[in-house]
Biopython code that builds the backbone (N, CA, C, O; Angstrom):
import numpy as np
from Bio.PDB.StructureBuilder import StructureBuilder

atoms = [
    (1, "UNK", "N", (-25.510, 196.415, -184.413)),
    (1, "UNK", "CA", (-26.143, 196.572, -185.708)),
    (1, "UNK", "C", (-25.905, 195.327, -186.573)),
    (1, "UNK", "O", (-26.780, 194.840, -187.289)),
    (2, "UNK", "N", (-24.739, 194.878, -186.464)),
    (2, "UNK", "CA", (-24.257, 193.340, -187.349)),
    (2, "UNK", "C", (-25.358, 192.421, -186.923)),
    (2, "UNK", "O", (-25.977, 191.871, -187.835)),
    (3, "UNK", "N", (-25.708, 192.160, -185.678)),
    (3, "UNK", "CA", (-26.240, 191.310, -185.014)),
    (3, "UNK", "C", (-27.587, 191.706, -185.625)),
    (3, "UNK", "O", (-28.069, 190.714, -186.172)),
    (4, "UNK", "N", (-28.414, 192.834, -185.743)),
    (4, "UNK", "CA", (-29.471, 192.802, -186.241)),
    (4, "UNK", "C", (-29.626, 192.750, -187.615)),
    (4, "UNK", "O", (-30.800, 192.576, -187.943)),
    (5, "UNK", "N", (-28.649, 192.865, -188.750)),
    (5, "UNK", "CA", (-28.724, 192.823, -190.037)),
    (5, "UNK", "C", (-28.838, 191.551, -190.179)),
    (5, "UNK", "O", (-29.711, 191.223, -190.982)),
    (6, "UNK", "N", (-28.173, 190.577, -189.604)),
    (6, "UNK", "CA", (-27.596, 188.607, -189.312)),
    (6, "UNK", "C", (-29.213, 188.418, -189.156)),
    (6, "UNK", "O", (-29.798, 188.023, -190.164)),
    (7, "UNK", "N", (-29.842, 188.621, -188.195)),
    (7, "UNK", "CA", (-30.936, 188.193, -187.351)),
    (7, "UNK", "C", (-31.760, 188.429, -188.873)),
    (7, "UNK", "O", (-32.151, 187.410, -189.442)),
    (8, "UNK", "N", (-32.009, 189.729, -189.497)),
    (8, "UNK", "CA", (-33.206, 189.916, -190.251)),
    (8, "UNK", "C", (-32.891, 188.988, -191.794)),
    (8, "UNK", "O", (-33.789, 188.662, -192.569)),
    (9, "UNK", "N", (-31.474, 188.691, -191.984)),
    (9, "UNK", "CA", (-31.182, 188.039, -192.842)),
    (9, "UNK", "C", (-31.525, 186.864, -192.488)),
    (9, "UNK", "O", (-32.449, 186.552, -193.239)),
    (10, "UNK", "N", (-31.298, 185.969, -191.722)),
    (10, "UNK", "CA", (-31.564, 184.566, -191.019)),
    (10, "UNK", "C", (-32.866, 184.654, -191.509)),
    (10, "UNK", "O", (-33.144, 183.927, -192.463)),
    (11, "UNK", "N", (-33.826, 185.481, -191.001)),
    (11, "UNK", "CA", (-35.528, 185.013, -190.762)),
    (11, "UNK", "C", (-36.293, 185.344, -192.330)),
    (11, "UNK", "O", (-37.393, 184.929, -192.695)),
    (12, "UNK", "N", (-35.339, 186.214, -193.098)),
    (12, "UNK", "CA", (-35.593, 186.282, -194.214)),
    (12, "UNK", "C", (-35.377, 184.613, -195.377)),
    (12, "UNK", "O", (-35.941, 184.208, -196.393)),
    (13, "UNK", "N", (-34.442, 184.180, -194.633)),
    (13, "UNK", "CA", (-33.738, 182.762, -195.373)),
    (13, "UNK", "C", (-34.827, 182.111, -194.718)),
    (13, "UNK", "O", (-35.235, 181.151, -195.371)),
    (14, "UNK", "N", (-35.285, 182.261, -193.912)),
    (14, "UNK", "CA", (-36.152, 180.764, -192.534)),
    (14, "UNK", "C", (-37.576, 180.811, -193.656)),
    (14, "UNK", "O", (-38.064, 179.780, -194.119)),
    (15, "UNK", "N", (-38.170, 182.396, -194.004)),
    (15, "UNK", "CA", (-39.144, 182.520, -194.099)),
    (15, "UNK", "C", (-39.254, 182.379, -195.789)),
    (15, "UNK", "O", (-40.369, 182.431, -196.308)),
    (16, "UNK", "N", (-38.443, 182.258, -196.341)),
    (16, "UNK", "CA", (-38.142, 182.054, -198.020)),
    (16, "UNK", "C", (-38.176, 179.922, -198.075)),
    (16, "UNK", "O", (-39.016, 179.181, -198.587)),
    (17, "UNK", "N", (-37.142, 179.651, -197.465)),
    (17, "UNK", "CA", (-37.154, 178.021, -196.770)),
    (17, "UNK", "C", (-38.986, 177.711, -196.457)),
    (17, "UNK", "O", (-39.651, 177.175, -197.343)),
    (18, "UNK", "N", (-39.446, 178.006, -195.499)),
    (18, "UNK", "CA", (-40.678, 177.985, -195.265)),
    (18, "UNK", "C", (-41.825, 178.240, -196.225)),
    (18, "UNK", "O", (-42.747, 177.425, -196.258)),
    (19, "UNK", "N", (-41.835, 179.123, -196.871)),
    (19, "UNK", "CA", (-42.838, 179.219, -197.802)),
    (19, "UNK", "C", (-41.741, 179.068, -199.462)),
    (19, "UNK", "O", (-41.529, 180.114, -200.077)),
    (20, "UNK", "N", (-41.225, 177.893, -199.942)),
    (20, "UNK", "CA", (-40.554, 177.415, -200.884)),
    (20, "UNK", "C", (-41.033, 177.780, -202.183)),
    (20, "UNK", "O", (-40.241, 178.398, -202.894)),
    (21, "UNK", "N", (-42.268, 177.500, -202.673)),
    (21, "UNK", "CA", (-43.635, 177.849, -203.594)),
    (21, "UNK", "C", (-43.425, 179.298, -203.909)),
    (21, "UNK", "O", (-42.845, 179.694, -204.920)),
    (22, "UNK", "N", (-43.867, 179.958, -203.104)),
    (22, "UNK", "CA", (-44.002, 181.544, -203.523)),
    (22, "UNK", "C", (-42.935, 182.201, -203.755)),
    (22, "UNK", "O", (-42.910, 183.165, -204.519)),
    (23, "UNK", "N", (-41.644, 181.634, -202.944)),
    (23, "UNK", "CA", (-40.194, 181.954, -203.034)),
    (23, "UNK", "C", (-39.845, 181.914, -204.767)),
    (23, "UNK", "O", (-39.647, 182.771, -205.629)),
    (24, "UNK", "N", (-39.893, 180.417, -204.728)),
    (24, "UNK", "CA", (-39.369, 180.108, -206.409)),
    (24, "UNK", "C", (-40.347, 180.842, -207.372)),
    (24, "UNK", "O", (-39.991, 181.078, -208.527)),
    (25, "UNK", "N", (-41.969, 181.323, -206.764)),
    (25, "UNK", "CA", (-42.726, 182.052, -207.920)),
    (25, "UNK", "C", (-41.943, 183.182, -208.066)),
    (25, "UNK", "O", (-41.540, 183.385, -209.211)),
    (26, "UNK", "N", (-41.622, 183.966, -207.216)),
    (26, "UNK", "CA", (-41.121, 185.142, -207.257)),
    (26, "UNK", "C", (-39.667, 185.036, -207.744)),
    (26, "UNK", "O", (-39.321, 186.164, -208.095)),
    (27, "UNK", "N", (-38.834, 184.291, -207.885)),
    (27, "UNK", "CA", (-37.432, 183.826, -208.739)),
    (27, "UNK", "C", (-37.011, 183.438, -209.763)),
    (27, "UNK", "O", (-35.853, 183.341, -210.169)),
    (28, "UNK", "N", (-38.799, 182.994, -210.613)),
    (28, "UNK", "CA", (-38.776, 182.529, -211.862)),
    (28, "UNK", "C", (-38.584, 184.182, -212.407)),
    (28, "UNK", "O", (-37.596, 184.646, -212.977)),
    (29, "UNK", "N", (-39.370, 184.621, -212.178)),
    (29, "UNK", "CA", (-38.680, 185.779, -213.215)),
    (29, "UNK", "C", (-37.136, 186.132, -213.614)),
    (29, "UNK", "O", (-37.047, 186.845, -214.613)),
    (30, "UNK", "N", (-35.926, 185.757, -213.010)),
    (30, "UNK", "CA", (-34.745, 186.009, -212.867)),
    (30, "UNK", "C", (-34.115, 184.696, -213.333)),
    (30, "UNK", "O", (-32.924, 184.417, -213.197)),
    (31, "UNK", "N", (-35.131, 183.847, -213.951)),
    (31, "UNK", "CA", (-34.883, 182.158, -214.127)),
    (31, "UNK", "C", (-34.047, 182.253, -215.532)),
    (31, "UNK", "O", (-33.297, 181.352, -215.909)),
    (32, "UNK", "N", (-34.233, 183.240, -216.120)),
    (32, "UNK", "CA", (-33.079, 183.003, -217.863)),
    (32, "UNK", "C", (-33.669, 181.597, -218.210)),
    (32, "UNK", "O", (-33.016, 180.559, -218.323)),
    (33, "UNK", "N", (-35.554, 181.804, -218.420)),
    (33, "UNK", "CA", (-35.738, 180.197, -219.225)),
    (33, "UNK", "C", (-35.961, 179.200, -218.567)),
    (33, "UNK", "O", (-36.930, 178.444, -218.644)),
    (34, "UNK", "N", (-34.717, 179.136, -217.621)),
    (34, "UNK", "CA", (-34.965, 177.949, -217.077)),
    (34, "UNK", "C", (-36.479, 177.126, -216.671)),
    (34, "UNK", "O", (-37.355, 177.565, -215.926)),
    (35, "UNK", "N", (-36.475, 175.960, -217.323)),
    (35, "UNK", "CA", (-38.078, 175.596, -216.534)),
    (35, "UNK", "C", (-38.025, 175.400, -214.521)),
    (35, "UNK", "O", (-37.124, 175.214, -213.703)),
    (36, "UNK", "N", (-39.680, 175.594, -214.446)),
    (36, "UNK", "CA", (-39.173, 175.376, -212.408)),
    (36, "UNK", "C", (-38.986, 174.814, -211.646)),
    (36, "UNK", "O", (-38.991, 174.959, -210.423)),
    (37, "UNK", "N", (-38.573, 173.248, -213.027)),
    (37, "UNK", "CA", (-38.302, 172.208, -211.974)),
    (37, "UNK", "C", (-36.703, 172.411, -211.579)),
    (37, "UNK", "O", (-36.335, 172.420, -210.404)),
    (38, "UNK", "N", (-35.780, 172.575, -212.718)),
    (38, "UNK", "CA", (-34.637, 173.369, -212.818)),
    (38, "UNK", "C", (-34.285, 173.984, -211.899)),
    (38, "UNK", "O", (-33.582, 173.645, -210.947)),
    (39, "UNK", "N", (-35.070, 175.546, -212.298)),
    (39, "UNK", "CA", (-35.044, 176.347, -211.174)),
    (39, "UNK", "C", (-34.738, 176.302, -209.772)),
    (39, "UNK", "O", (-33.900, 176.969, -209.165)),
    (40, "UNK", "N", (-35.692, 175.246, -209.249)),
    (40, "UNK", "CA", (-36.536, 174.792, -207.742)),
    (40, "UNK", "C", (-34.642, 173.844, -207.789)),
    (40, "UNK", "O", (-34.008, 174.065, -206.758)),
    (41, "UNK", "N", (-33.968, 173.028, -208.735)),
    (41, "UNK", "CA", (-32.954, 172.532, -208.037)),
    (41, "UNK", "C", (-31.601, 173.629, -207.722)),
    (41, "UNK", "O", (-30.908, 173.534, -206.709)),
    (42, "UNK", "N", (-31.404, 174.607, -208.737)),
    (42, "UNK", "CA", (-30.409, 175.818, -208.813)),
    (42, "UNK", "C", (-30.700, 176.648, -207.627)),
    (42, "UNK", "O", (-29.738, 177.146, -207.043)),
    (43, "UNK", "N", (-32.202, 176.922, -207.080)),
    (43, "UNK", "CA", (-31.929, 177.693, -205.826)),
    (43, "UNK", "C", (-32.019, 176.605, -204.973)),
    (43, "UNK", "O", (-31.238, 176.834, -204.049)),
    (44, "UNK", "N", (-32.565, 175.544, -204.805)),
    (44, "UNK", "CA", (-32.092, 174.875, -203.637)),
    (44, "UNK", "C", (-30.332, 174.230, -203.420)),
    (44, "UNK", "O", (-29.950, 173.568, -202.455)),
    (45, "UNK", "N", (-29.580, 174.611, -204.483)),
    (45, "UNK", "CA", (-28.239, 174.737, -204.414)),
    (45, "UNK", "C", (-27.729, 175.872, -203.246)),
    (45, "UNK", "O", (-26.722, 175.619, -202.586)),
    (46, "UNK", "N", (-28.267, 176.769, -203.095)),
    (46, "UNK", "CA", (-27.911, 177.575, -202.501)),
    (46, "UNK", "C", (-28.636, 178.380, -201.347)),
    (46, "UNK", "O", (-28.184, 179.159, -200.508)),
    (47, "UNK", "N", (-29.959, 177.908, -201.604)),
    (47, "UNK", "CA", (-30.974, 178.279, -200.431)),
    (47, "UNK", "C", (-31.352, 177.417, -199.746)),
    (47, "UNK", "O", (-32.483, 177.006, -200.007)),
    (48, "UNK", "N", (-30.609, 176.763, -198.587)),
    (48, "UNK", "CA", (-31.105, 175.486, -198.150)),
    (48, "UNK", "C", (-30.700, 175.462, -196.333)),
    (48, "UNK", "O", (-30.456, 176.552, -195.816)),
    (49, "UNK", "N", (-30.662, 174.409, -195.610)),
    (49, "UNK", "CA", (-30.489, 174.767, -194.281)),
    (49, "UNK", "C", (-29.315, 174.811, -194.362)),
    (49, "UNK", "O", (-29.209, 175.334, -193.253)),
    (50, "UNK", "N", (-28.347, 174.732, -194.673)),
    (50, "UNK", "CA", (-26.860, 175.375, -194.551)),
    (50, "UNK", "C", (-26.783, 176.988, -194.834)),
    (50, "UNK", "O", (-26.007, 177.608, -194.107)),
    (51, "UNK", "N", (-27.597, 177.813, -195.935)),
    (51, "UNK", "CA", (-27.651, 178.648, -195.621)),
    (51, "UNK", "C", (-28.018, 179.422, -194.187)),
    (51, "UNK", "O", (-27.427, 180.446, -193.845)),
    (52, "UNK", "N", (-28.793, 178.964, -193.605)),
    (52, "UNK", "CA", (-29.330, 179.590, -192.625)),
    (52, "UNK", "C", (-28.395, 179.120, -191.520)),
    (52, "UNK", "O", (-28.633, 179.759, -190.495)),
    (53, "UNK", "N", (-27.372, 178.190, -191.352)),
    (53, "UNK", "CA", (-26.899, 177.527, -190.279)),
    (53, "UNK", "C", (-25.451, 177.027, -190.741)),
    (53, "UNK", "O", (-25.618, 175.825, -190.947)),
    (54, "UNK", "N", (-24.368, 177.281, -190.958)),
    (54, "UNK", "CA", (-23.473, 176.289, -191.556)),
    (54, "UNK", "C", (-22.769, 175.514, -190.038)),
    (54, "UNK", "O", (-22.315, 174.382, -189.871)),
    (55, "UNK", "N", (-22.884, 176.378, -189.334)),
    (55, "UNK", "CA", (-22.530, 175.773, -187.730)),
    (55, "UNK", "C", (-20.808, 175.545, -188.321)),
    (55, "UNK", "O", (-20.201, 175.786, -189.364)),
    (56, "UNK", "N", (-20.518, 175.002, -187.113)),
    (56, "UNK", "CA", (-18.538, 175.013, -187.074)),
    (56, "UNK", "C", (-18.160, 174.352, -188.519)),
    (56, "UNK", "O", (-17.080, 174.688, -189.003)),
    (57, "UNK", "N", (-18.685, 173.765, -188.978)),
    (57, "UNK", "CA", (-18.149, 172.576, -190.351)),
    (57, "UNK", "C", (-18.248, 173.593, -191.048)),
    (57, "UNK", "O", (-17.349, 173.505, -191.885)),
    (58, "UNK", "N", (-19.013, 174.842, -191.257)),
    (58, "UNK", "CA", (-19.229, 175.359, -192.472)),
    (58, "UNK", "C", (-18.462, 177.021, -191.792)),
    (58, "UNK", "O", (-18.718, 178.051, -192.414)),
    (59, "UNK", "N", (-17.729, 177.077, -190.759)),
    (59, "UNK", "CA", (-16.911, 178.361, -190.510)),
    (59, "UNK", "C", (-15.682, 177.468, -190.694)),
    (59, "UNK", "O", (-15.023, 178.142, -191.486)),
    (60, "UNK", "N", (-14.907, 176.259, -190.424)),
    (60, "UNK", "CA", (-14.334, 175.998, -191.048)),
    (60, "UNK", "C", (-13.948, 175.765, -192.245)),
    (60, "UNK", "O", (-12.826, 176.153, -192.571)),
    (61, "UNK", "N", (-14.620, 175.208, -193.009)),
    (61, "UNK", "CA", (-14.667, 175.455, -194.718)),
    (61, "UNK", "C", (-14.023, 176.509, -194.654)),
    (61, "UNK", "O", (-12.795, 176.594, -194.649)),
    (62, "UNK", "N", (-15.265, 177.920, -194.568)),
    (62, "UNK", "CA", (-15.013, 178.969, -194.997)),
    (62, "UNK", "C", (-13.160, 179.636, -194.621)),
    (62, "UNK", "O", (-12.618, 180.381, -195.437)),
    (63, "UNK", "N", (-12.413, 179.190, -193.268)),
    (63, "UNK", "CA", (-11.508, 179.658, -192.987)),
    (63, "UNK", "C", (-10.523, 178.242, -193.798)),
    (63, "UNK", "O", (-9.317, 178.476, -193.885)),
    (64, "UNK", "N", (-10.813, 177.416, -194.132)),
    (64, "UNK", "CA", (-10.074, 176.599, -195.133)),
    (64, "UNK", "C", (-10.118, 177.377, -196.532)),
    (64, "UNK", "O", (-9.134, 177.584, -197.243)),
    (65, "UNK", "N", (-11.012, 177.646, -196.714)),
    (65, "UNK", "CA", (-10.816, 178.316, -198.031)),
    (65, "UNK", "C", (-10.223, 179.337, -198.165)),
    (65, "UNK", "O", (-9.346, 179.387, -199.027)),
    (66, "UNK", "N", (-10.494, 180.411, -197.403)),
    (66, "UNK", "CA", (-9.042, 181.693, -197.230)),
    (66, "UNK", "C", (-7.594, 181.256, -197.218)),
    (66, "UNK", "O", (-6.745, 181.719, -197.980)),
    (67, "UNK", "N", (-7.358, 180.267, -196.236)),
    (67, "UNK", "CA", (-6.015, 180.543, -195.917)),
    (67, "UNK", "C", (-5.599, 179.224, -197.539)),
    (67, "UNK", "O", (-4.493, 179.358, -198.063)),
    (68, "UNK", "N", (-6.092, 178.663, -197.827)),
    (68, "UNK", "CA", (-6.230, 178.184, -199.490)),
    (68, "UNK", "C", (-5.883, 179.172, -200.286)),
    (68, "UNK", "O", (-4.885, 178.971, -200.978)),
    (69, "UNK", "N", (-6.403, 180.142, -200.380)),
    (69, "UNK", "CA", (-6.073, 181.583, -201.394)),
    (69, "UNK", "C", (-5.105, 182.322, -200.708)),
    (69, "UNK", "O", (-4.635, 183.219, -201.408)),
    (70, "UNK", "N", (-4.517, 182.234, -199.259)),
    (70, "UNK", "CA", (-3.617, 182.868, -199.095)),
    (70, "UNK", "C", (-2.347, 181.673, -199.803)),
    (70, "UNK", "O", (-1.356, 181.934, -200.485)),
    (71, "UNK", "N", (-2.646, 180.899, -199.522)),
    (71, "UNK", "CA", (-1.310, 179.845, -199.554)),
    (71, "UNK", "C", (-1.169, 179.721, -201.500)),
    (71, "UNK", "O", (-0.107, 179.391, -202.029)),
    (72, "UNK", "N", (-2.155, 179.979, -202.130)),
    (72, "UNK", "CA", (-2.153, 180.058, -203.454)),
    (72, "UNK", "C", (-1.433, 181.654, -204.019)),
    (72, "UNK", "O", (-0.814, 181.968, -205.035)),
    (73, "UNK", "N", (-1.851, 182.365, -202.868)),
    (73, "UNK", "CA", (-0.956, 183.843, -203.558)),
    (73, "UNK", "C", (-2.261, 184.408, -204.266)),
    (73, "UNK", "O", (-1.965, 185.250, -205.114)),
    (74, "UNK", "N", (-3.620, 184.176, -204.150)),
    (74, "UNK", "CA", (-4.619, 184.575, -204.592)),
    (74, "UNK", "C", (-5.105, 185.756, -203.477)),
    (74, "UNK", "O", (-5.415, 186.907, -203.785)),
    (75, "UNK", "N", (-5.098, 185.305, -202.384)),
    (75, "UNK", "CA", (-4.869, 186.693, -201.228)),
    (75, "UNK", "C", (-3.873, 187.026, -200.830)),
    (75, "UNK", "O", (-3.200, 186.093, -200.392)),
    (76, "UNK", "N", (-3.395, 188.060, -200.766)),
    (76, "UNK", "CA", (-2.096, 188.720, -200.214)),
    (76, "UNK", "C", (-1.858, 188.397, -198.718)),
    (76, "UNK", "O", (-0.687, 188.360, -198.339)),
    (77, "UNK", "N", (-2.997, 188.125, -197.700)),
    (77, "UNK", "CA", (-2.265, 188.402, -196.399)),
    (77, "UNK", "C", (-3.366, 187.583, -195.689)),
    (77, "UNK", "O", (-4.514, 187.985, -195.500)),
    (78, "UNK", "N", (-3.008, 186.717, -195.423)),
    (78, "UNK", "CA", (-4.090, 186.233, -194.142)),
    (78, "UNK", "C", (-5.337, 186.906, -192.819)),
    (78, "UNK", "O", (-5.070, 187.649, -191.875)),
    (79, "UNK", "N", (-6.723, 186.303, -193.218)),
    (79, "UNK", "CA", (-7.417, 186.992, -192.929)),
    (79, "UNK", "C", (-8.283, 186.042, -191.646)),
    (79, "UNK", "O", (-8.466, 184.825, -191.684)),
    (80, "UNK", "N", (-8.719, 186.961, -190.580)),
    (80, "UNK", "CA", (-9.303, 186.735, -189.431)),
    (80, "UNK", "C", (-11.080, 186.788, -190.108)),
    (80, "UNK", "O", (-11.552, 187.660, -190.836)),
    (81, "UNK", "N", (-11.571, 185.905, -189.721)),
    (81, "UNK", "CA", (-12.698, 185.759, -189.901)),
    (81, "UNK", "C", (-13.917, 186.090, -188.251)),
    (81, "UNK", "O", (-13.952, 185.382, -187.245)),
    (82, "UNK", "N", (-14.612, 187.151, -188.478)),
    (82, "UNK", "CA", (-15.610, 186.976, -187.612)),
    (82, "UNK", "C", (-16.868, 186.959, -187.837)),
    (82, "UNK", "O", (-17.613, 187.880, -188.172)),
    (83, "UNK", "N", (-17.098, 185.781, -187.623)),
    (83, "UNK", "CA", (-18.724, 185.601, -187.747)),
    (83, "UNK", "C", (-19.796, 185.746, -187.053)),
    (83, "UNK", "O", (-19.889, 185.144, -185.983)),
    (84, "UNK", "N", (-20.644, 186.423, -187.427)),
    (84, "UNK", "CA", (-21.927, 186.885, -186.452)),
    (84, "UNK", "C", (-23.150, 185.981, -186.178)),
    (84, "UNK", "O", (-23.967, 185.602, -187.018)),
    (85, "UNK", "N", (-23.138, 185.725, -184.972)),
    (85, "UNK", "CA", (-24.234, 184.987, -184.574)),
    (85, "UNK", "C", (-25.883, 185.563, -184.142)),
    (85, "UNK", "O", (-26.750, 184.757, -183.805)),
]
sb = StructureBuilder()
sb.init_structure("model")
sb.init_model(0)
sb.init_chain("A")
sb.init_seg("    ")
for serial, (resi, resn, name, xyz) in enumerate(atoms, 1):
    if name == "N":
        sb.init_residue(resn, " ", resi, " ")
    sb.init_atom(name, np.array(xyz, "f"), 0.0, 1.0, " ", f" {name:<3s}", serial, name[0])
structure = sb.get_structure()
């Protein structure tokens, strides 16, 4: 079931990436103002091919950054990361 929630999320990101235009039409509403040139840079902060792919550089990060909050005392206990492909 992980594997198919991953999969429909992926093609949802591929197919938002792919059609960019209608994506950001449909996001201006949630824009607080912002004009869409703005906009178009705030979601491409975060909607971009790293979303869809961070590959090993970006599961490392992510397990750099945990054991960061463990070693800060911001997480209590060190955590195993599994990521779904």
């Amino acid at each position: 079931m992980t594997r198919l929630i991953s999969r429909h999320l992926h093609d949802s990101i591929a197919y938002g990436l792919d059609h960019r235009g209608a994506a950001l039409d449909h996001s201006m509403k949630y824009a607080r103002g912002l004009d869409r040139s703005k906009a178009d840079t705030f979601v491409g902060m975060y909607v971009n091919d790293w979303t869809l792919d961070y590959g090993d550089r970006g599961r490392q990060a992510v397990r750099l950054f945990l054991d960061r909050g463990v070693k800060a005392g911001i997480i209590d206990r060190p955590i195993t990361v599994e990521f779904v492909d």
